[in-house]
N, C-alpha and C positions, 0 to 999 in steps of 0.2 A: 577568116570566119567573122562573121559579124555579132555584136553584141543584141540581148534582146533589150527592147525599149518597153518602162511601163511611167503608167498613169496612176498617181496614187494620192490621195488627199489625206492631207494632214491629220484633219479633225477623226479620221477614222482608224488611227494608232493614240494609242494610248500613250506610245515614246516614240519618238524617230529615230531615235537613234539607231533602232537595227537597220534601217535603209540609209542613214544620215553618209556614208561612203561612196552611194552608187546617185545621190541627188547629182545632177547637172543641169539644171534649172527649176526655176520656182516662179509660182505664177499667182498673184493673189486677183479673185474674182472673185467681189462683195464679199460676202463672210467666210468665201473658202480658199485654201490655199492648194495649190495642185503642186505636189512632185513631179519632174520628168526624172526619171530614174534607168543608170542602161548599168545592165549585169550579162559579165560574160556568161555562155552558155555553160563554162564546166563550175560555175557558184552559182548558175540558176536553181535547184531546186532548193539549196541549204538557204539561198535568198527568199524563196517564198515561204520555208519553213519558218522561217527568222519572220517574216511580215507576217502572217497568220500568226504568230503565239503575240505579238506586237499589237493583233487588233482589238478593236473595243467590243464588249461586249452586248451593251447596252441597244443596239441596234446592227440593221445589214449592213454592213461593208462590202464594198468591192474593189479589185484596183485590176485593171487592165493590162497586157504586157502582149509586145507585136514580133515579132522578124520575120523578114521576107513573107511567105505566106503564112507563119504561125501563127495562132494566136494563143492565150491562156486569160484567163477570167480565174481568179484568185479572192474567194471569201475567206472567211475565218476557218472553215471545217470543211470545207472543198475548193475543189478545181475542174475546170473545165479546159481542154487544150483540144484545138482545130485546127484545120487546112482552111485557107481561100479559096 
């Protein structure tokens, strides 16, 4: 079973530390810092639960998250999850 991968910028949590377990790389471009983040499938939703209560309020956020054909789009107060 493979793990799902997201995409998540720093500046748009208020703490890292509820994803700061599932970082496995870090990518600074100009003033932003990007998490690569992989969560197994059976802590995926308590993982996005944990990011959403994490994000900032002040503006949209989003953070992206892929497996094989899935996808998910993860704001503060929703989600979206698709097929390829």
């Amino acid at each position: 079973m493979s793990n799902y991968l997201g995409i998540v910028i720093k500046q748009s949590l208020k703490n890292a530390s509820a994803i700061k377990s599932n970082i496995i790389a870090r990518k600074n471009v100009h003033n932003w810092l990007f998490y690569l983040v992989s969560v197994e499938e059976s802590a995926f939703h308590s993982h996005i639960k944990a990011l959403q209560d994490s994000m900032v309020t002040d503006d949209e956020w989003y953070a992206h998250y892929f497996r094989r054909q899935s996808i998910l789009i993860a704001g503060k107060q929703w989600s979206i999850m698709g097929e390829t």
